[in-house]
N, CA, C and O atoms as a MOPAC input file, in Angstrom:
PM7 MOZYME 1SCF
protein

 N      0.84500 1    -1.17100 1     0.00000 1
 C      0.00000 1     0.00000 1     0.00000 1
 C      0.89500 1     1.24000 1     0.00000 1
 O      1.78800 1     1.23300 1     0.84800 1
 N      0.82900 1     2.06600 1    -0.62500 1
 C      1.32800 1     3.28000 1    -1.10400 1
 C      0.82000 1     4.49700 1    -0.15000 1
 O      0.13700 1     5.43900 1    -0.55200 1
 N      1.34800 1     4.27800 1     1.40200 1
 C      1.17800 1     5.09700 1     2.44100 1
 C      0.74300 1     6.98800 1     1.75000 1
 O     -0.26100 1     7.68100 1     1.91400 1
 N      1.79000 1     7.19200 1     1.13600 1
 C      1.45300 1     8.76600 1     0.03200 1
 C      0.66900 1     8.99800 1    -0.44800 1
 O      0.06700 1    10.06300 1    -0.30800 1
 N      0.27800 1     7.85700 1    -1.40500 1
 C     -1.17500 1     8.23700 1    -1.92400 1
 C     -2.50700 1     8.34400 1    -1.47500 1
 O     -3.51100 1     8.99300 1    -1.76800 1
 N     -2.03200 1     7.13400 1    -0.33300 1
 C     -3.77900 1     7.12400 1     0.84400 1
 C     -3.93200 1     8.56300 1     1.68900 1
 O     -4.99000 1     9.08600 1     2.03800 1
 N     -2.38100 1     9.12100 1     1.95100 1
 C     -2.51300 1    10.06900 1     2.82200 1
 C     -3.29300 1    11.06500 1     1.78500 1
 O     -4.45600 1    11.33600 1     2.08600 1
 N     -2.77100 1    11.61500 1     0.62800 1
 C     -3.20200 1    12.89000 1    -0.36400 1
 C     -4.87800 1    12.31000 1    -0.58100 1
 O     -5.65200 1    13.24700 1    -0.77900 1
 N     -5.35400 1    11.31100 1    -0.57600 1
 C     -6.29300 1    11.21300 1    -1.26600 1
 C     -7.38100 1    11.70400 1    -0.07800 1
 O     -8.37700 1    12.40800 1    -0.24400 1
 N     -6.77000 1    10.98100 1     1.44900 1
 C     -7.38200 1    11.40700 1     2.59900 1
 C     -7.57200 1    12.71400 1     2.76700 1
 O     -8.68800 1    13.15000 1     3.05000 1
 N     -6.42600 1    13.55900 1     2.60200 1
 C     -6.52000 1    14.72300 1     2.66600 1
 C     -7.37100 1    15.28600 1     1.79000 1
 O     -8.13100 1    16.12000 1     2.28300 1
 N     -7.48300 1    15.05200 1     0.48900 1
 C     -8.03700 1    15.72700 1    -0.42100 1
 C    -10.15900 1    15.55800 1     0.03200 1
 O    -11.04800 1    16.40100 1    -0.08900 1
 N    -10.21500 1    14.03800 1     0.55900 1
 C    -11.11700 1    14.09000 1     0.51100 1
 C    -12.08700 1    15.17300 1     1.65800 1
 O    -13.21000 1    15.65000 1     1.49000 1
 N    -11.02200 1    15.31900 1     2.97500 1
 C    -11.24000 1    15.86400 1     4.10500 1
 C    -11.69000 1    17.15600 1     3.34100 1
 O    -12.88800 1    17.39300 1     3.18800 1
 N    -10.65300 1    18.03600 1     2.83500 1
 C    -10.69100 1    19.18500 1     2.64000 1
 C    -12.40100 1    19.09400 1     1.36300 1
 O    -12.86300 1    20.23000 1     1.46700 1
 N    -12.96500 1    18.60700 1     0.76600 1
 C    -13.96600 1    18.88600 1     0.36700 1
 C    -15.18900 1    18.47600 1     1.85900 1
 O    -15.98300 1    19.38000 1     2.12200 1
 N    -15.26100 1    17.36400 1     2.60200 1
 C    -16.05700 1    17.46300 1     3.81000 1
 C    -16.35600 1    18.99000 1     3.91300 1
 O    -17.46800 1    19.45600 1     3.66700 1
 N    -15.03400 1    19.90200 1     4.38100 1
 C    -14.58400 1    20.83700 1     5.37100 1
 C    -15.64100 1    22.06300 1     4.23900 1
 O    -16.48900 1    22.84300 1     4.67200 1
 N    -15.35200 1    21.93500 1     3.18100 1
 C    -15.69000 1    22.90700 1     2.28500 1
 C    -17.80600 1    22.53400 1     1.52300 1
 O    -18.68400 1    23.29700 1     1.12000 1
 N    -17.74300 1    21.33900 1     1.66200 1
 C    -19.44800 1    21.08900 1     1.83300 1
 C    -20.35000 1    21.53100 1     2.74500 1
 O    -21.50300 1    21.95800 1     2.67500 1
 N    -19.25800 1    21.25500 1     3.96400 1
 C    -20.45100 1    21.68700 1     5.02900 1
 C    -21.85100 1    20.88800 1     5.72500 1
 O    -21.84900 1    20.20900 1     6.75100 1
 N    -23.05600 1    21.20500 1     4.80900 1
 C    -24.37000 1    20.69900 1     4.75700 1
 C    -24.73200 1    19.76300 1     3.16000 1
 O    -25.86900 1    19.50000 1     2.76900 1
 N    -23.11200 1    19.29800 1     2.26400 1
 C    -23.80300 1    18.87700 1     1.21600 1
 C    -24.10700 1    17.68600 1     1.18100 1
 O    -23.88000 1    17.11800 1     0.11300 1
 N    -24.66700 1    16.94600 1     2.20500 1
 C    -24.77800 1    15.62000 1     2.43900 1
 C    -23.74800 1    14.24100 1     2.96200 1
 O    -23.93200 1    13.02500 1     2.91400 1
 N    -22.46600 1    15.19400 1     3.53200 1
 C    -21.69800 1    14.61100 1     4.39900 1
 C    -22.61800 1    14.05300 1     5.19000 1
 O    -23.73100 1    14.57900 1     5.17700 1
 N    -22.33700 1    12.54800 1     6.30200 1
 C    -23.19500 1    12.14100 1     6.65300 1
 C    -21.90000 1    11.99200 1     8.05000 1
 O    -20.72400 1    11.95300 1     7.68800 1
 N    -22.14400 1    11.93400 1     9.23800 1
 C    -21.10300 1    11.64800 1    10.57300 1
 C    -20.43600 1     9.92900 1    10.12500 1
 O    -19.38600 1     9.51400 1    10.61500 1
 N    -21.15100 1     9.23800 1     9.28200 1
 C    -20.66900 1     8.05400 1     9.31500 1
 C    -19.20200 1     8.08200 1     8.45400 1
 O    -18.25500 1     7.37700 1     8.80600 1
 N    -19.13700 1     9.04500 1     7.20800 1
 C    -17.95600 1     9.39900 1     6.88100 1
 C    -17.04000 1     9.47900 1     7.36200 1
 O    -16.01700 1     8.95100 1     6.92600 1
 N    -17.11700 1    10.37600 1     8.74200 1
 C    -16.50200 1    11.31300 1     9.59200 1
 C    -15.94900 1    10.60600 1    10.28600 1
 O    -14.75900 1    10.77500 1    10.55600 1
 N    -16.62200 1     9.68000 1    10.73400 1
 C    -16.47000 1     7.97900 1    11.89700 1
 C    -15.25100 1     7.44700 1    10.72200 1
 O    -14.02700 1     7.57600 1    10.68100 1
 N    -15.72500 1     7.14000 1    10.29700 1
 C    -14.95800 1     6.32400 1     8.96100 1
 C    -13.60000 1     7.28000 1     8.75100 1
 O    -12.73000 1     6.42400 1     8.58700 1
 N    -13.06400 1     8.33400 1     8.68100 1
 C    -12.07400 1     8.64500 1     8.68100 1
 C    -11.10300 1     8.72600 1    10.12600 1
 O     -9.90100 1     8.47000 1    10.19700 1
 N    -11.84000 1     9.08000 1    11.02500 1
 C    -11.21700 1     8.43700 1    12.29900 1
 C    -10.79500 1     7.29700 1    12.30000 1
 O     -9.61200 1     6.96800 1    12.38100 1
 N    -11.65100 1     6.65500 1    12.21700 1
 C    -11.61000 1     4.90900 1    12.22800 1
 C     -9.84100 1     4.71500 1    11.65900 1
 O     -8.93300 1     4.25700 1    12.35200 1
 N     -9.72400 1     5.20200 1    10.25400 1
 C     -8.88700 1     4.94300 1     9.67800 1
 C     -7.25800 1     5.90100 1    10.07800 1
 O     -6.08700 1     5.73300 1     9.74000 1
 N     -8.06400 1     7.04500 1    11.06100 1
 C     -6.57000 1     7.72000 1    11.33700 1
 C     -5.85100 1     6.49400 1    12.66700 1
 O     -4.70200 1     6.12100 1    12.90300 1
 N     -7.02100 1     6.21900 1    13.20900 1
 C     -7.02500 1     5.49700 1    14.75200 1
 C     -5.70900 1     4.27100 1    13.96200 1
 O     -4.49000 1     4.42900 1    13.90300 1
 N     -6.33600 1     3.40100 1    13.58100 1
 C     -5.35200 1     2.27000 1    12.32800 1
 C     -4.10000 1     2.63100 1    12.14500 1
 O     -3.18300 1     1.89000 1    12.49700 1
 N     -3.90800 1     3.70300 1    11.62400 1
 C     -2.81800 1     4.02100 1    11.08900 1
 C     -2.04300 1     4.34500 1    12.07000 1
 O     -0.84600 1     4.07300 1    11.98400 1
 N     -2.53600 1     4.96600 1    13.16100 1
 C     -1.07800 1     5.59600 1    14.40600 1
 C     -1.43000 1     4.30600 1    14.76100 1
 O     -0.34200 1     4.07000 1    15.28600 1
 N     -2.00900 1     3.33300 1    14.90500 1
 C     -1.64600 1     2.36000 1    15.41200 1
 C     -0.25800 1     1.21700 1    15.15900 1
 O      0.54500 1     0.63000 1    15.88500 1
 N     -0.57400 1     1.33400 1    13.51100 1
 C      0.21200 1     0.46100 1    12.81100 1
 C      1.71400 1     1.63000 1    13.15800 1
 O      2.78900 1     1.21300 1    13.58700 1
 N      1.50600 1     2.64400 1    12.94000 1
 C      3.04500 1     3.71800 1    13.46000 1
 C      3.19100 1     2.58200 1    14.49800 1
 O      3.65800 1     1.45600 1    14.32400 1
 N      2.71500 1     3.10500 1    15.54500 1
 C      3.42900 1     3.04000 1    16.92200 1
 C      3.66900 1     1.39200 1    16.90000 1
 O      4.25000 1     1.05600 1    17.93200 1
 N      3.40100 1     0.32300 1    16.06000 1
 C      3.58700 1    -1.17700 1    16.74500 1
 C      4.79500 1    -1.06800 1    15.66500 1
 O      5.71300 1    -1.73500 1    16.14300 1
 N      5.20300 1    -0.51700 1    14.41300 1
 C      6.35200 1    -0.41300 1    13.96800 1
 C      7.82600 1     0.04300 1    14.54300 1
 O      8.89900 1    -0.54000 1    14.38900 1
 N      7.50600 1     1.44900 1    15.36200 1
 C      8.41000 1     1.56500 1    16.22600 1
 C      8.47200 1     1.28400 1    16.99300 1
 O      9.40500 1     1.69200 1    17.68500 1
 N      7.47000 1     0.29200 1    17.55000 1
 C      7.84300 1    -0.16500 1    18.83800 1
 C      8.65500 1    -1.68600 1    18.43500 1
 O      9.63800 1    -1.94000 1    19.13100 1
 N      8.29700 1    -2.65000 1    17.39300 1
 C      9.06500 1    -3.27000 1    16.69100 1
 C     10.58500 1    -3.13600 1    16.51200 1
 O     11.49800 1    -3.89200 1    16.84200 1
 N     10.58000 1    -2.04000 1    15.93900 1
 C     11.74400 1    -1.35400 1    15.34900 1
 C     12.93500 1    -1.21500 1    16.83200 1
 O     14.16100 1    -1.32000 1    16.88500 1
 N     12.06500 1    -0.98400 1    17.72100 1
 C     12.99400 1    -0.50900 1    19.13000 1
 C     13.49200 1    -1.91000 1    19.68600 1
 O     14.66000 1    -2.23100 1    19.90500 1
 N     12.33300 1    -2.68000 1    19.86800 1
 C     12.74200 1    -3.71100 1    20.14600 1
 C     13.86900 1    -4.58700 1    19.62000 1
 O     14.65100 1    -5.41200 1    20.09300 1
 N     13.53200 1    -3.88800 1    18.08800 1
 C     14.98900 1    -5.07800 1    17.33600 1
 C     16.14400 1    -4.66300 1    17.89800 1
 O     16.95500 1    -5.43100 1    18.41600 1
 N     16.30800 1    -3.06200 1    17.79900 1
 C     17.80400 1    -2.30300 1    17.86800 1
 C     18.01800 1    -2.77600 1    19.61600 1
 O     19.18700 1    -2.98300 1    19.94200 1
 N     16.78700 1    -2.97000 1    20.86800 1
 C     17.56700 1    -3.16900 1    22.45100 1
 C     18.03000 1    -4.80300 1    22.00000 1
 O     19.03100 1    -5.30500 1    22.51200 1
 N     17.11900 1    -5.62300 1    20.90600 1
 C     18.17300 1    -6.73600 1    21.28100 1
 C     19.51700 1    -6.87800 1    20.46300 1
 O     20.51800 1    -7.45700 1    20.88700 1
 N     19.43300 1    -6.44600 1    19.59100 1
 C     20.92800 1    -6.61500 1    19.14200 1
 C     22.11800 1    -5.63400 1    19.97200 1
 O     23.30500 1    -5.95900 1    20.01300 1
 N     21.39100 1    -3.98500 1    20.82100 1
 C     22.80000 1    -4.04300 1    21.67900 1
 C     23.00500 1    -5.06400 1    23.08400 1
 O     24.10900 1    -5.02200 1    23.62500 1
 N     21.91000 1    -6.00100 1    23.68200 1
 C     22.18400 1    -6.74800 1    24.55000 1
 C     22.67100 1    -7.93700 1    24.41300 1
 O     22.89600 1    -8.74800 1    25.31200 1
 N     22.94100 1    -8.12600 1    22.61700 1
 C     24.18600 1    -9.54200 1    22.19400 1
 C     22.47800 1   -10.37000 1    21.41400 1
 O     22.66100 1   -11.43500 1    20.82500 1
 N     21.48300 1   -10.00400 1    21.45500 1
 C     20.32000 1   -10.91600 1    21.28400 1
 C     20.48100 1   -11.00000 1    19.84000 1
 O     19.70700 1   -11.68500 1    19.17100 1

């Protein structure tokens, strides 16, 4: 998955929400883009926390 493109497309789509207003945005959208920010710092943070883990075991000889 092409992390760049999901982000621009996210963005792009936000910024029309922001600019509709009342044009039939519905909160379930809105849910639905949370949903998907929630995911994503998730998948961040279990990467670096991955990532940390590799680098404490290789300086403790692991």
């Amino acid at each position: 998955m092409d992390i760049r493109a999901l982000t621009l497309l996210l963005q792009d789509r936000w910024q029309q929400l922001k600019s509709a207003r009342d044009a039939g945005q519905s909160s379930t959208e809105v849910a639905v883009f949370a949903a998907v920010l929630i995911v994503v710092a998730g998948g961040i943070a279990l990467a670096i926390k991955t990532k940390v883990a590799e680098k404490i075991g290789i300086i403790n000889g692991g």
